[in-house]
GUVOBA-488413 format. One record per residue (C-alpha): x, y, z. Coordinates in steps of 0.1 Angstrom, whole numbers. Each point is the difference from the previous one (the first is absolute). Layout:
<recs>
REC     xx     yy     zz
REC      X      Y      Z
...
</recs>
This chain:
<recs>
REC     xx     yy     zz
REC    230    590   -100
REC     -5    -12     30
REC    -44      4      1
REC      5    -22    -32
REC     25    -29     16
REC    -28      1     27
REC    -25     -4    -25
REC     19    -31    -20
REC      2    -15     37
REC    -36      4     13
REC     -8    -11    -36
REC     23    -31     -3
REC    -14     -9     39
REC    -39      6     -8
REC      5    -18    -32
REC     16    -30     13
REC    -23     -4     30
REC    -30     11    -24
REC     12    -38    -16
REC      3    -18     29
REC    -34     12     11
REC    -15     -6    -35
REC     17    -37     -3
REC    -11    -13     36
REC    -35     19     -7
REC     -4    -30    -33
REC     11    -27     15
REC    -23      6     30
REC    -26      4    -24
REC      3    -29    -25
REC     23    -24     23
REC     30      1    -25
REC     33    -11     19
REC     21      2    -30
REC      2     34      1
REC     29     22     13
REC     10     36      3
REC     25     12    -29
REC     31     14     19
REC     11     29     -7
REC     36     14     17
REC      9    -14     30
REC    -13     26     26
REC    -21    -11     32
REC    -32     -4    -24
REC     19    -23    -19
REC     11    -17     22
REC    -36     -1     18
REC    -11    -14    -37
REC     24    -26      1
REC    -10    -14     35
REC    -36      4    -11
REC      9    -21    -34
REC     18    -25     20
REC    -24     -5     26
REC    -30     -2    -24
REC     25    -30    -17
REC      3    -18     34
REC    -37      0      7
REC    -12    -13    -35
REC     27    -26     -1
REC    -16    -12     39
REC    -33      5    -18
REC     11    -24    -29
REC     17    -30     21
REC    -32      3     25
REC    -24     -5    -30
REC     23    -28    -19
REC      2    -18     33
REC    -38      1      8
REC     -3    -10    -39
REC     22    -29      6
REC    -19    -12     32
REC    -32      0    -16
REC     12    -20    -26
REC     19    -24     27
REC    -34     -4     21
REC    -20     -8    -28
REC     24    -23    -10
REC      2    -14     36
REC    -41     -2     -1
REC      2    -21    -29
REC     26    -19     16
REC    -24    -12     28
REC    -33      0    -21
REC     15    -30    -13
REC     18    -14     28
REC    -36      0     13
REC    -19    -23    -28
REC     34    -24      2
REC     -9      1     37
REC    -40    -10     -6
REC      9    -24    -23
REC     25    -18     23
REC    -29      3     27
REC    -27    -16    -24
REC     30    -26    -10
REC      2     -7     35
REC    -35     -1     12
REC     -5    -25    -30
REC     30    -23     10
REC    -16      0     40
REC    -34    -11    -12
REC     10    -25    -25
REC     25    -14     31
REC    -24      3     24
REC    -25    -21    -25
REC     29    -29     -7
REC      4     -5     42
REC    -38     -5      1
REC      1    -32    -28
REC     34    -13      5
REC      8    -15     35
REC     32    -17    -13
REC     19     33     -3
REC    -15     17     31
REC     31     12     17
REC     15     11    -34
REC    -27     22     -6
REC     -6     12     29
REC     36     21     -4
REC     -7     11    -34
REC    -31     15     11
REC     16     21     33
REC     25     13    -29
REC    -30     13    -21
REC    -15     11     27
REC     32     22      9
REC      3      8    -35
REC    -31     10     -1
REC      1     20     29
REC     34     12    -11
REC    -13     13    -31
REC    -32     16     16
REC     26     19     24
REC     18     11    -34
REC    -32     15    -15
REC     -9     13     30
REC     39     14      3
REC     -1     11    -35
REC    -34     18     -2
REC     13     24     28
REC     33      7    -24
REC    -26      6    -28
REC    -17     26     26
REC     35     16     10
REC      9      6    -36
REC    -30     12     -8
REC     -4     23     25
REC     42      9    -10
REC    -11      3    -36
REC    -28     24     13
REC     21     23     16
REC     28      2    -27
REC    -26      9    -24
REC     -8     24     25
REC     31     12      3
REC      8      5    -37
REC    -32     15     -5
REC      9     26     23
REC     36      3    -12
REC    -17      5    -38
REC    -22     26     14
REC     30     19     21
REC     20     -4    -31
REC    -30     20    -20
REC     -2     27     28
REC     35      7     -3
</recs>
């Protein structure tokens, strides 16, 4: 009687961890988080099952948020590049706007010496709009730089959160 309680024991022990081993042996293998050791009683390898399940559960659930986040700032960036691509053409097409406006000003002090003075102050404003604007292109092509260099690394990022994600 008691070489066969010994017997169930060792067997209900080997066969349990014989599970374990076999269920963390696949998903080190093919990377499947969603599997989990079926409990069986509540004994210390149960118990060891159940910390193991929950455990795998908190790391694919980190796995998940880190991947929708980098997901979500990839989208955001390119969004964000977009965003300033055309911020940029406004801005050249403000510049050309003003570089027009100072050469047609600059032409109407040359033939009219009634409105001299006036002109003069129209042109020192489209000349500081002009400048103005070159200092926003100039400004805005950096931002187009930053973000692209941000939208670089994101992609970065989720490229090596995808590739994690299919080691695991």
């Amino acid at each position: 009687v008691t070489a066969g309680l010994g017997y169930s024991i060792i067997y209900g022990v080997a066969r349990s961890t014989t599970d374990m081993r076999d269920v963390m042996t696949r998903m080190t293998s093919d990377g499947d988080l969603s599997r989990r050791i079926k409990l069986q009683g509540n004994d210390e390898v149960a118990q060891a099952a159940g910390a193991f399940n929950h455990f795998i559960e908190g790391i694919a659930s980190i796995i998940r948020q880190v991947n929708d986040n980098a997901n979500t700032l990839s989208t955001t960036a390119t969004h964000l590049s977009a965003s300033a691509v055309g911020i940029a053409n406004s801005s050249q097409a403000q510049s050309a706007a003003a570089a027009t406006t100072a050469t047609a000003v600059e032409g109407m002090t040359v033939s009219i010496n009634s409105v001299a003075d006036n002109t003069q102050d129209v042109r020192k404003l489209s000349e500081q709009s002009l400048h103005k604007a070159e200092q926003g292109n100039q400004n805005v092509a950096v931002m187009i730089t930053e973000i692209q260099r941000v939208q670089d690394a994101v992609k970065l990022i989720a490229g090596s959160v995808s590739e994690f994600v299919e080691s695991t």
